[in-house]
PLY file of the C-alpha trace (Angstrom):
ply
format ascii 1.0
element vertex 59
property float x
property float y
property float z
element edge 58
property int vertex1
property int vertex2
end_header
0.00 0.00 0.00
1.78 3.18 -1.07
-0.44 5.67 1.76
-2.77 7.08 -1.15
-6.25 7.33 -1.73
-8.66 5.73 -4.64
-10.77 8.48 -4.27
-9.58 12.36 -4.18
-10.27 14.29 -1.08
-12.91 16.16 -0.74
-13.68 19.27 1.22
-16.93 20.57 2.19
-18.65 23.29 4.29
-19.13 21.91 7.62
-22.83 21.24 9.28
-24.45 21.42 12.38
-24.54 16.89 12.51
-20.51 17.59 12.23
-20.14 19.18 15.58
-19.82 16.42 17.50
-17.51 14.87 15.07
-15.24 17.53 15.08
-15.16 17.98 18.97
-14.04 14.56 18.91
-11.09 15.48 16.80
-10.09 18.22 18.89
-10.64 16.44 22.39
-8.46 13.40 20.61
-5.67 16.08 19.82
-5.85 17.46 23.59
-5.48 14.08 24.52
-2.71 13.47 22.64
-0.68 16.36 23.42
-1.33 15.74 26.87
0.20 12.24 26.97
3.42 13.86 25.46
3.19 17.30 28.06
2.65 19.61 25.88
-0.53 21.30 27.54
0.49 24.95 27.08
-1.86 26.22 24.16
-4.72 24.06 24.27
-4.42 22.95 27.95
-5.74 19.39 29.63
-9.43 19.53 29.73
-11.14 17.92 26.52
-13.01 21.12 24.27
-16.53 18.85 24.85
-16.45 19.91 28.10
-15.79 23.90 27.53
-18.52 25.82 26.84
-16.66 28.41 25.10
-15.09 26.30 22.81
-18.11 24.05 22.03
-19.61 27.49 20.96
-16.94 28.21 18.87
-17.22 24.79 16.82
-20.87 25.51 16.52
-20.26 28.37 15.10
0 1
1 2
2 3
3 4
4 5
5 6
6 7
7 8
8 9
9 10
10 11
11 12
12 13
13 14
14 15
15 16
16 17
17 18
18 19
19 20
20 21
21 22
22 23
23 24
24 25
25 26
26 27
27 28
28 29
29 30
30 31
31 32
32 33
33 34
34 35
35 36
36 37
37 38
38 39
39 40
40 41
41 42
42 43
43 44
44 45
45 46
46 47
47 48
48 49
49 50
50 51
51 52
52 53
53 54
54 55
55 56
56 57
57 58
């Protein structure tokens, strides 16, 4: 397997049923740094759980 795709990549406008999906991604990230101590610019706390940036994925 040489890492590439059939299909091309496609980008779309996000929706509100992506939310959740993409505060997955981010709390996954925050996790990840985390486990490696790097908690300076997105701190420890998953972004489900803050209000603020739940809005902001909304958004």
């Amino acid at each position: 397997m040489n890492g590439t795709s059939a299909e091309p990549l496609k980008i779309r406008p996000g929706a509100a049923n992506d939310v959740a999906v993409v505060l997955g991604l981010f709390d996954r990230a925050v996790e990840w740094l985390v486990a490696r101590g790097r908690t300076g610019q997105w701190g420890t706390k998953p972004w489900s759980e803050n209000p603020k940036a739940v809005a902001l994925v909304e958004r």
